[in-house]
N, C-alpha and C positions, 0 to 999 in steps of 0.2 A: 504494500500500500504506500502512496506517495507519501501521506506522514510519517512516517514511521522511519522513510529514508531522509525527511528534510532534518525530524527531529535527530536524526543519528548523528548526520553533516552540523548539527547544531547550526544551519545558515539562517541567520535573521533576515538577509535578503529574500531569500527564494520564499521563507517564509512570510514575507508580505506582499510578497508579488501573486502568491497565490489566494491568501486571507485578509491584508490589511492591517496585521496584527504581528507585534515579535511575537517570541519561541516566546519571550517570559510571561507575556499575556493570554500569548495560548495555553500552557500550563496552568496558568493562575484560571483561565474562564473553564476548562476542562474541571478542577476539582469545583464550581460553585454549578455548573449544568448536572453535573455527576450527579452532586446531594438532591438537586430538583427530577432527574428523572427517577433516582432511586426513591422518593418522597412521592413522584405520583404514579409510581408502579404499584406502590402500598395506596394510596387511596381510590386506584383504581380497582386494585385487589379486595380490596375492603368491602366498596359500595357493589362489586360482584356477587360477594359473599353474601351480602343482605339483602339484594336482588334475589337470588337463587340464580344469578347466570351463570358465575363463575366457581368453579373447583381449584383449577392449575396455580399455584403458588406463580408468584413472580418468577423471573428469567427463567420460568418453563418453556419447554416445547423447541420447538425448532431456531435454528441463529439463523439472523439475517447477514447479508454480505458484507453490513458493517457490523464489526465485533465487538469493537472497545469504546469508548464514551468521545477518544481522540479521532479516531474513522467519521462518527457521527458531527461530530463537531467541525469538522474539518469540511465535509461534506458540506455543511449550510453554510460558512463562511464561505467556500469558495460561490456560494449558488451567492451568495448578498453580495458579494465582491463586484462579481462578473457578470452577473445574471444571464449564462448562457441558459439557453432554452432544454429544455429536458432530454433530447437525443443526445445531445452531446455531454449533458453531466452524465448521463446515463453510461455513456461509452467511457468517460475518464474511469467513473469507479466503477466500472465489469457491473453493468447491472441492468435490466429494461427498463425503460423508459415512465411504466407505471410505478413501480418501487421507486426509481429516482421521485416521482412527483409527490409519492406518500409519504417519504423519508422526509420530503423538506416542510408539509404542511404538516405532519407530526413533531417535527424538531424544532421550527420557528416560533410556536408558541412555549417550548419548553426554556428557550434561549431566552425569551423577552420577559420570564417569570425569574430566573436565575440573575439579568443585570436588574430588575426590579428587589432583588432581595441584596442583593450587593451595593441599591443605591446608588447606581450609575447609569441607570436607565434615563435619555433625555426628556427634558419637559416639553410638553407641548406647546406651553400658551405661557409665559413669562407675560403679566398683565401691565406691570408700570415698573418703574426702576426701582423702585423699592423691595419689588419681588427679586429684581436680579440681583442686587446688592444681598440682599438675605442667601439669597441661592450660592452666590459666589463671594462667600465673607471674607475668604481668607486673600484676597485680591485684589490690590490695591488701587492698580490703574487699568481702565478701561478706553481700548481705541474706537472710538463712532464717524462710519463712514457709510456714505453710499456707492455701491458698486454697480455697474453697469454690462451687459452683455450684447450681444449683437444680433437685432433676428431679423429673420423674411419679412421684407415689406407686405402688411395684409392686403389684400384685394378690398376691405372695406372701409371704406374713407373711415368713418370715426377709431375704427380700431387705428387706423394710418396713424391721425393726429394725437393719440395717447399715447402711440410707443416712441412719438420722436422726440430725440432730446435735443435740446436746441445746444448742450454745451458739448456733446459727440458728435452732431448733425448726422445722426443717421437713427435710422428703429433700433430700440431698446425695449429691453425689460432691466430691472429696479429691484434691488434689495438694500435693507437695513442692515448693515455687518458689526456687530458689535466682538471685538475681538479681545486678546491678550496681548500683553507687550512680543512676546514671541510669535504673534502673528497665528495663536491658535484661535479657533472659531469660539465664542461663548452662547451667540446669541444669533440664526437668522431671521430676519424678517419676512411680513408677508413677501410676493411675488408683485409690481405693478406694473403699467407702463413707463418709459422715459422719461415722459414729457411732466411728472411729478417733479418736483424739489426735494432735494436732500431732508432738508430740515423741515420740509410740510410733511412729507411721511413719517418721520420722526415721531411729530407729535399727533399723528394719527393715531401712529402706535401704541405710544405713549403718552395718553394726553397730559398737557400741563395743570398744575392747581389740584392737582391730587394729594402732594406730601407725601411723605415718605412713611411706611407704618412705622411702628415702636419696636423694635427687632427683639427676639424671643431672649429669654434668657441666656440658655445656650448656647448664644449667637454671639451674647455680649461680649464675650470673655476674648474673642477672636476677630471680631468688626475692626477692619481698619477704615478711614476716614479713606472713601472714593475719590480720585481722580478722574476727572474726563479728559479725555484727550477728542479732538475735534478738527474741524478744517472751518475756511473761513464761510463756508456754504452753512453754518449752523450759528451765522448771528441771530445774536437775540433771547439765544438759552439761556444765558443768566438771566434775564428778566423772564424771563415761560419758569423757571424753573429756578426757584430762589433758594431751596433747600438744596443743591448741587453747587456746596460750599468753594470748590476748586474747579473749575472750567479752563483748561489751557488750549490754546490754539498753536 
């Protein structure tokens, strides 16, 4: 099995070009998936038992062609990775094409309960800065930018005049990127047209005159005083937002 030769090579390359992930995070996600399939083998086993459907104790019966919890795990990273379509996962790991599709819509929910119990599952909806500051306490400076991409001019005049941006001069789509000093991703935003403003999306998102909540106890003890970091496209935020002690440009 190809994990089994990258984890041997110990190659952190190979092994991200396949998953996304080092070797030490694939070991580290393998023991927290492990405890969650083992956790709902037994409560699948259970609610059998009080059914009347089930007799066969856990890891009965016959093995699938993935053996070990690292095969299984390996198998849905590369499907999230790459999202090749099912003949071809099917051919990398020796298997038809319906078990490739069972394997992943069995094992994707087992993954999103494992970073949910680990606490590093993403949030959906960050509502105003005061969630993000709470979310990301131990963090001191935050970079807020807008980023732009390049798309097909639409055939529909008003879609036309939404995606253009008048400071690209060409069709756009719009996000909110709120990052790390290291340029890691913290926070993205909806999806809009171009032809938005930086800072009018901003506070769409975020609207101003909300305040900032009263940060939990356990929060306190680690809250560092937020920096913003900004470009000149987001005049005016100190006055929108007077609780946002340090605003640098």
């Amino acid at each position: 099995m190809i994990v089994e030769e990258i984890l041997k090579k110990d190659d952190d390359r190979l092994m991200k070009s396949w998953t996304g992930v080092t070797i030490d995070e694939f070991k580290k996600s393998v023991k927290d998936i492990e405890k969650t399939i083992e956790e709902e083998k037994q409560r699948q086993y259970e609610e059998g038992l009080k059914n009347g459907t089930r007799k066969r104790k856990p890891n009965g019966g016959r093995k699938g062609k993935l053996k070990t919890v690292s095969e299984q795990l390996f198998l849905v990273l590369v499907y999230l990775k790459n999202y090749p379509i099912f003949d071809v996962l099917a051919s990398i790991f020796n298997m038809n094409r319906s078990n490739a599709c069972r394997n992943i819509h069995k094992l994707i929910p087992l993954l999103e309960i494992a970073l949910e119990n680990a606490a590093v599952m993403p949030l959906r909806k960050i509502r105003n800065m005061g969630e993000l500051f709470e979310t990301f306490h131990e963090i001191s400076d935050f970079f807020i930018d807008g980023t732009e991409r390049p798309v097909q001019r639409s055939k529909n005049n008003d879609e036309q005049k939404e995606d253009y941006s008048g400071k690209k001069k060409k069709h756009t789509k719009k996000n909110t990127i709120i990052a790390k000093e290291n340029k890691e991703i913290l926070c993205l935003g909806i999806t809009v047209g171009g032809s938005i403003h930086d800072y009018k999306l901003f506070k769409e998102e975020s609207p101003p005159n909300k305040g900032l909540p009263e940060p939990t106890p356990a929060i306190l003890s680690t809250l560092n005083d937020p920096r913003i970091w900004v470009d000149l496209g987001y005049f005016g935020m100190e006055n929108d937002y007077p609780e946002l002690t340090e605003i640098l440009k």
